[in-house]
C-alpha positions as CSV (number, residue, x, y, z in Angstrom):
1,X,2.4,4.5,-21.9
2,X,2.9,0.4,-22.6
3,X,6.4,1.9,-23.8
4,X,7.7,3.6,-20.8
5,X,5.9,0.8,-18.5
6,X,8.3,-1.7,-20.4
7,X,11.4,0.7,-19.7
8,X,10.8,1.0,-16.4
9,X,10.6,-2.7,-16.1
10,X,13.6,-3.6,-17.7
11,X,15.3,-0.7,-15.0
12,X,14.0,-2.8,-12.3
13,X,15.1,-5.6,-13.1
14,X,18.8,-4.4,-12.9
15,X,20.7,-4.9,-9.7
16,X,20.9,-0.9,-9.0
17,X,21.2,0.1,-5.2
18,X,21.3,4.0,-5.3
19,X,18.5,4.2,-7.7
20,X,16.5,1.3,-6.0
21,X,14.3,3.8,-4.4
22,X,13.6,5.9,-7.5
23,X,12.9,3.3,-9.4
24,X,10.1,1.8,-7.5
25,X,8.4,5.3,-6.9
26,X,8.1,5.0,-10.2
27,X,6.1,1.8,-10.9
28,X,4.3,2.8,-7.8
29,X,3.1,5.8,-10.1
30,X,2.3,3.9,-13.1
31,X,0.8,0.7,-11.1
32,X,3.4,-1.8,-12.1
33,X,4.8,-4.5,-9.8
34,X,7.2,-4.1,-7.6
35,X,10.0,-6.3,-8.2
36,X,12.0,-5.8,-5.2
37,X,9.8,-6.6,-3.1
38,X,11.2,-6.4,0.8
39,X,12.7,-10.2,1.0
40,X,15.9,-10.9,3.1
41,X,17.6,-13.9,1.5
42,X,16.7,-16.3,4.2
43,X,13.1,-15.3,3.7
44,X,11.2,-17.8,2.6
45,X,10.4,-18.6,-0.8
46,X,6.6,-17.3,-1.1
47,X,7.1,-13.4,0.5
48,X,9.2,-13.6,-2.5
49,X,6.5,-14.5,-4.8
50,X,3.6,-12.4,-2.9
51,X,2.2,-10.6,-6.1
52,X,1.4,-6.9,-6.5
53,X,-0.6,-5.1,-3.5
54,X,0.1,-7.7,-1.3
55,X,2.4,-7.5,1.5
56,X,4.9,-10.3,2.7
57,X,5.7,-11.2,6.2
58,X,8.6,-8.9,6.1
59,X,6.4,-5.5,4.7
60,X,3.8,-6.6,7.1
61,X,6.3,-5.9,10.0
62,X,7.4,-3.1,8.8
63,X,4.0,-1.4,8.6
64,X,3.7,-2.4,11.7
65,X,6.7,-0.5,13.3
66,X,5.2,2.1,10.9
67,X,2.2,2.5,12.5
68,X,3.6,2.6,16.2
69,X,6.2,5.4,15.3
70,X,3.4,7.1,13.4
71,X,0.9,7.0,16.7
72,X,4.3,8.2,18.8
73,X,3.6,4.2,20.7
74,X,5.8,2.6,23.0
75,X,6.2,-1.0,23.4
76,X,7.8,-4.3,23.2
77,X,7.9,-7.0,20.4
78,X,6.3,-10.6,21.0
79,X,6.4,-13.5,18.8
80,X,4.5,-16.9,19.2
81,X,6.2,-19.1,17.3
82,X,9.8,-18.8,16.3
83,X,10.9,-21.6,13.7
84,X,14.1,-20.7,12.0
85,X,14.5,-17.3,12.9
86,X,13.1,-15.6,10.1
87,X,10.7,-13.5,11.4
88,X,12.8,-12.4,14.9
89,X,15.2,-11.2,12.5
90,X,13.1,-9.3,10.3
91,X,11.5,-7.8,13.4
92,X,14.9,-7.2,14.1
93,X,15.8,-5.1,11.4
94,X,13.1,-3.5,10.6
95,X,12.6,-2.0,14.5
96,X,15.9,-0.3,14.1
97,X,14.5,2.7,11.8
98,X,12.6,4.0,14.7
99,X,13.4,2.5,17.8
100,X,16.6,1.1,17.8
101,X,17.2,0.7,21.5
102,X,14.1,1.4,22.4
103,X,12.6,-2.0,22.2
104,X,13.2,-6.2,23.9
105,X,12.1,-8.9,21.6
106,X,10.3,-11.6,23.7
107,X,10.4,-14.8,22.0
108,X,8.1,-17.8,23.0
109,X,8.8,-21.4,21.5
110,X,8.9,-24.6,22.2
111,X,11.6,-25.4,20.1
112,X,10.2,-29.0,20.1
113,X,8.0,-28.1,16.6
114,X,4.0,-28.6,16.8
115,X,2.6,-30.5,19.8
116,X,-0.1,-33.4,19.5
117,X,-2.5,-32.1,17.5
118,X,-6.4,-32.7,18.6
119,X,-9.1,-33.3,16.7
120,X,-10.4,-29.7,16.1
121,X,-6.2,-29.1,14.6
122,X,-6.0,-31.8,12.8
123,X,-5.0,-30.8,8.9
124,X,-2.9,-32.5,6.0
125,X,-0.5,-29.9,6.3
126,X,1.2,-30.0,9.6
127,X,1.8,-33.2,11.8
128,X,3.5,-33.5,15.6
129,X,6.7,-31.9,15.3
130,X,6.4,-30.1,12.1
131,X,8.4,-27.0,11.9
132,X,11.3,-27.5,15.0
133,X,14.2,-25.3,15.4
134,X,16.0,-27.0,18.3
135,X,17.0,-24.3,20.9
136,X,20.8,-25.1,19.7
137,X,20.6,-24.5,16.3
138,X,18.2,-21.0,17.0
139,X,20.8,-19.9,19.7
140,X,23.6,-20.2,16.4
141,X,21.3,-18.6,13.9
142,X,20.7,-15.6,16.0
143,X,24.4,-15.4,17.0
144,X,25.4,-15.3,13.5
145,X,23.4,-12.4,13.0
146,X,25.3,-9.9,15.5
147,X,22.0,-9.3,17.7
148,X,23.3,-8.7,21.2
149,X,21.5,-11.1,23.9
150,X,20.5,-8.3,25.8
151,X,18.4,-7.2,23.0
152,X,15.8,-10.5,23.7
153,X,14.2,-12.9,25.9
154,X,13.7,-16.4,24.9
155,X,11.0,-18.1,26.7
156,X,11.3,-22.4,26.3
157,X,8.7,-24.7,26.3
158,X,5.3,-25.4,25.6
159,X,2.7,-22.6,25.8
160,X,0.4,-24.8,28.2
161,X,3.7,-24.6,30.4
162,X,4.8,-21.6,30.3
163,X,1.9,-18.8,29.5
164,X,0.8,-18.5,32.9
165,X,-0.9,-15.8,34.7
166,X,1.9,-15.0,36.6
167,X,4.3,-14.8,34.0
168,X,2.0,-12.4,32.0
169,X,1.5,-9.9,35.1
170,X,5.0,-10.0,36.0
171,X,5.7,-8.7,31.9
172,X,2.7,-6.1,32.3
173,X,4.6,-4.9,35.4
174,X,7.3,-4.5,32.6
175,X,6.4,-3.2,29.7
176,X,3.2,-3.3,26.9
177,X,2.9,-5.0,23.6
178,X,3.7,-2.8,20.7
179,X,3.3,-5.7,17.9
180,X,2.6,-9.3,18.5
181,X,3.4,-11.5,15.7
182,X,1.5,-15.1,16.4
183,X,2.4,-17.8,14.4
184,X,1.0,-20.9,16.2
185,X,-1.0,-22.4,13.4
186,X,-3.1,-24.6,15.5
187,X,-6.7,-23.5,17.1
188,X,-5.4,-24.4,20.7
189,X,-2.1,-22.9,20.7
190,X,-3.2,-19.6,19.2
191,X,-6.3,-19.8,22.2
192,X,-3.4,-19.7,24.8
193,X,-1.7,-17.0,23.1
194,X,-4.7,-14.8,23.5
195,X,-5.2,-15.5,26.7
196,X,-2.0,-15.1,27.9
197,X,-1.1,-11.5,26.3
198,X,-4.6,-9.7,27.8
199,X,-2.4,-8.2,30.4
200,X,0.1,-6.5,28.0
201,X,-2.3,-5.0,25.4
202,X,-2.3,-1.0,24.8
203,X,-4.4,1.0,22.9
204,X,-3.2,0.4,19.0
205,X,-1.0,-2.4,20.1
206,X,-0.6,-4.4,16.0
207,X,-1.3,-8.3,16.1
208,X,-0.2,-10.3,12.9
209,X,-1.3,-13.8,12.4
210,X,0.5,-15.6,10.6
211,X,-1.9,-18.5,10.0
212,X,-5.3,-16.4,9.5
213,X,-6.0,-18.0,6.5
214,X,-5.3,-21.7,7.0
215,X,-7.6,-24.6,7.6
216,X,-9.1,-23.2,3.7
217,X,-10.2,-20.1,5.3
218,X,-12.4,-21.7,7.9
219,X,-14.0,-19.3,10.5
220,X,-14.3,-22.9,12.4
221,X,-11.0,-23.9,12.8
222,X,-7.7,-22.8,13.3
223,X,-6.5,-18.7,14.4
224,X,-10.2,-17.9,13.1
225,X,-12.1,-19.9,16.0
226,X,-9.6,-19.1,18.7
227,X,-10.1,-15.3,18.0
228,X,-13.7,-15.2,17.5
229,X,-13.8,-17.4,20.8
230,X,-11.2,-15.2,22.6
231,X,-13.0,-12.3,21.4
232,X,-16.3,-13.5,23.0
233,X,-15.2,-14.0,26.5
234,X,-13.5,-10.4,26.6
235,X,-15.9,-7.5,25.3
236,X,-14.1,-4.9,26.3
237,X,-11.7,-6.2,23.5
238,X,-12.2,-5.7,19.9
239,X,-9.8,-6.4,17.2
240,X,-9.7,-3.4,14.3
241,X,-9.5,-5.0,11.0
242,X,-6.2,-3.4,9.1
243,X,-3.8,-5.3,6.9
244,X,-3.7,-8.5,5.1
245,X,0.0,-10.3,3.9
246,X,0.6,-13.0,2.2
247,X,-2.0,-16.0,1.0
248,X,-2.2,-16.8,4.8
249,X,-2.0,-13.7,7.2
250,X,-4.0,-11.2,8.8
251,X,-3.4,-8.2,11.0
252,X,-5.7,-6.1,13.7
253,X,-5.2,-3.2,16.2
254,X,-6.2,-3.7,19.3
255,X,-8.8,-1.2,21.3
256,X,-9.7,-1.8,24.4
257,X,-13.2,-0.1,25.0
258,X,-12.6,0.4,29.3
259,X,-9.7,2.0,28.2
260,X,-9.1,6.5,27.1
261,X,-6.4,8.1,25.6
């Protein structure tokens, strides 16, 4: 067995594109790790080194297209939080295997990086204006990728600004939530978020935080508080436990209790 687990392994590590596939059915079967992992080279560097069993941002949204084409859903993708591009286009790509037309990309950012931070926020990691993708330089990543403008809507500015109530019933007039990636990191950005998207939940509809984990794990701080809070004021929400990725994420379904079918 240790013989053929070292063959295999050597296969892998081979540039082959045909037998790519094959090749990681394979380890699947005889619980070795998968080392071609689903990274895009502008990925960053730690969904490349997400070990065995785990997913990376990119497998997470994948599963998540997964699961609505599995459950025959309908529905838009929103992302919180749009630094560099890297997760738009991942969403991007990975949407086309089932949906390909059938789905707009909304696309909130301030594109000013990480407002003040208060007290509650405060953390070693991140600072005012950590992780900024000016609107410019977003506009030219995007374009270089091909994606057609029509495809998404990018919504500028602060969340404070720009969630409002009457932006989030004119978009349930539009459409429903099919995954909502939130990458906010902070406690009171993430708290917005939640508040906002209330009107265009579904039954099913996949939320990813990105920044589950942070603040050490804390249930006090950070995406942890501002759910458990969020969850709180709205009952007739709950959030269905279903899919850790990376060291830092964590996803839920949604199901709305009022709600049949």
């Amino acid at each position: 067995m240790y013989s053929l687990k070292s063959f295999l392994a050597s296969l892998l590590r081979q540039p082959f594109a045909l037998e790519q596939a094959f090749l990681q059915r394979l380890a699947a079967r005889y619980s070795m790790r998968r080392l071609y992992p689903d990274v895009p080279p502008y990925a960053a560097g730690e969904d490349a080194r997400m070990p065995s069993g785990r997913l990376n941002r990119g497998e997470m949204i994948r599963l998540a297209f997964e699961f609505m084409a599995g459950n025959l859903m309908a529905g838009d993708y929103f992302e919180f939080g749009c630094w560099g591009g890297r997760t738009f286009r991942m969403a991007f790509e990975h949407h086309a295997i089932h949906f390909k037309e059938n789905m707009h990309f909304w696309l909130f950012d301030s594109f000013q990086g990480l407002p003040a931070l208060n007290s509650l926020d405060r953390h070693p990691k991140w600072k005012e204006g950590d992780y900024r993708t000016s609107r410019a330089e977003f506009d030219r990543i995007v374009s270089q990728t091909g994606i057609s403008p029509e495809r998404y809507t990018i919504i500028e500015g602060y969340y404070q600004e720009t969630l409002t109530a009457a932006r989030a019933r004119d978009l349930a007039a539009r459409t429903r939530a099919g995954v909502i990636y939130i990458d906010c990191d902070l406690y009171e950005s993430t708290r917005t978020v939640l508040e906002f998207i209330v009107p265009i939940l579904q039954q099913g509809t996949v939320l990813c935080f990105d920044d589950y984990y942070c603040f050490n794990g804390r249930p006090d701080r950070g995406e942890q508080l501002a759910i458990k809070e969020f969850l709180n004021c709205h009952p007739d929400v709950e959030f269905v436990e279903y899919a850790h990725f990376g060291w830092h994420g964590k996803s839920f379904l949604v199901h709305l209790r009022n709600e049949h079918g």
